[in-house]
C-alpha positions, 0 to 999 in steps of 0.5 A: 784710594780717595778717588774710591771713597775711602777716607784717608788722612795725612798721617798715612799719606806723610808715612807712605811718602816717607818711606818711598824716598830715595836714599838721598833724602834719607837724613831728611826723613830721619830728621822729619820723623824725630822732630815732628809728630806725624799726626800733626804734619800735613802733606803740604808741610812734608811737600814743602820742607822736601822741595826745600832741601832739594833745592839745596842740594842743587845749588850745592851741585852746582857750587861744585860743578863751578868749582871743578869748572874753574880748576880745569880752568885754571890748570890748562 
């Protein structure tokens, strides 16, 4: 759309991102939207906070797959 010439701000661009999430970031968005005033929230700012809680979500995945790796481990 910018591409087009047409003007658009963060605000609407943070909100389209917002809502098109996937259902595991849907806490995130909740805290996002209640704790920030969209108007004010930049596009860099929502890039940076989601890839934040993705990496936690990985590394909490992979304390998890060690976890079960290590009872198979253990059992046999």
């Amino acid at each position: 759309m910018k591409s087009y010439g047409e003007k658009i701000i963060d605000e609407i661009v943070v909100a389209k991102i917002l809502r098109s999430l996937t259902p595991k970031f849907e806490h995130v968005v909740a805290v996002i939207e209640e704790s920030h005033d969209l108007f004010d929230f930049s596009f860099a700012e929502l890039m940076s906070s989601l890839q934040a809680h993705e990496e936690r979500l990985n590394i909490s995945h992979e304390k998890n797959e060690e976890k079960a790796f290590q009872v198979k481990v253990d059992s046999s």
